[in-house]
N, C-alpha and C positions, 0 to 999 in steps of 0.2 A: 590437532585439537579441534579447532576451529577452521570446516569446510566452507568454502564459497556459497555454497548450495545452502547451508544452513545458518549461515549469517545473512544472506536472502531468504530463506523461508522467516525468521526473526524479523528482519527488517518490514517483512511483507503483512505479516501480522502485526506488529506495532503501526503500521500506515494502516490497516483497515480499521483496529482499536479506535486510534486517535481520528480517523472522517466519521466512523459512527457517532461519537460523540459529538464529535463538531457539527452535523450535520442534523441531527438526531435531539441535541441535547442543549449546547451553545449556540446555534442558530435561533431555534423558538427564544428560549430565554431572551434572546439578546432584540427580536420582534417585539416580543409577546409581554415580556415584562420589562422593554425600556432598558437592558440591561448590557454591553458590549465587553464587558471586562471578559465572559467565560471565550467568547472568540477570540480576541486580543492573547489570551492564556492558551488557549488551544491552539489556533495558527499557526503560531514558527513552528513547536515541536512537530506539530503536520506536516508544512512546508518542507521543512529538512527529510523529515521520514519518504515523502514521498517522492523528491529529489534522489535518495539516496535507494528509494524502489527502484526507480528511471533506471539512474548508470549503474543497476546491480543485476538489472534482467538483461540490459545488453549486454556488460561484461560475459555476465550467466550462458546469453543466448550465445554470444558468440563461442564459449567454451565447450557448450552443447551442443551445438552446431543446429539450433531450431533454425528452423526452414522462418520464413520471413511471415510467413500468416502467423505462425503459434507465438513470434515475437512480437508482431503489432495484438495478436489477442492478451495476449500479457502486459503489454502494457496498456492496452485500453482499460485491461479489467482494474488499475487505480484509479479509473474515473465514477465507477461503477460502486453504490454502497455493496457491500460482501464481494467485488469481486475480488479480490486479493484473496479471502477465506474458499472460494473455488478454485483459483490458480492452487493454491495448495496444497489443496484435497484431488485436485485431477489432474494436474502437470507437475507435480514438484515431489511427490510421495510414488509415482510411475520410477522417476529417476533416484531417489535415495534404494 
C-alpha cells in the first residue's frame, strides 16, 4: 500500500510546506509584528517532520544503495528553503 519511497517523498513535502512557512511566513510575523505564537505553532510540527526527513533518507539511502555524495546532498537539501521540492522532482521521481 504504502511504499518507503512514498511515505518519504510525503514526509519530504510536508518538511518543505512547513520551513516555508516557518521561515517565510512565522519568522517575519514574529520580528516584524512582535508576534512568537506562529513560530511557537509552527516549530514542533517542523521539528518532527524534519527529523523524520533525516532517518527516512538514510533508512531510503541505504535501501537504494546511494553512493554517499547523493545521501549528504539529500540531506543537506532540508536545510535549504525548496530543497526537499528538488530532491523530489530530481531524485525521488528517477527512482518511482
Amino acid at each position: 500500500m504504502f511504499s518507503l519511497l512514498n511515505i518519504f517523498r510525503l514526509v519530504a513535502l510536508l518538511e518543505g510546506i512547513s520551513y516555508i512557512l516557518l521561515l517565510f511566513i512565522a519568522v517575519p510575523i514574529k520580528y516584524f509584528g512582535n508576534d512568537p505564537q506562529y513560530v511557537k505553532m509552527l516549530g514542533m510540527p517542523h521539528g518532527l517532520l524534519f527529523v523524520a526527513y533525516i532517518i527516512l533518507a538514510i533508512v531510503l539511502g541505504s535501501k537504494l544503495k546511494w553512493k554517499s555524495k547523493s545521501l549528504l546532498f539529500v540531506l543537506a537539501a532540508s536545510i535549504i528553503p525548496f530543497g526537499t521540492f528538488y530532491i523530489d522532482k530530481v531524485y525521488l521521481k528517477q527512482v518511482s
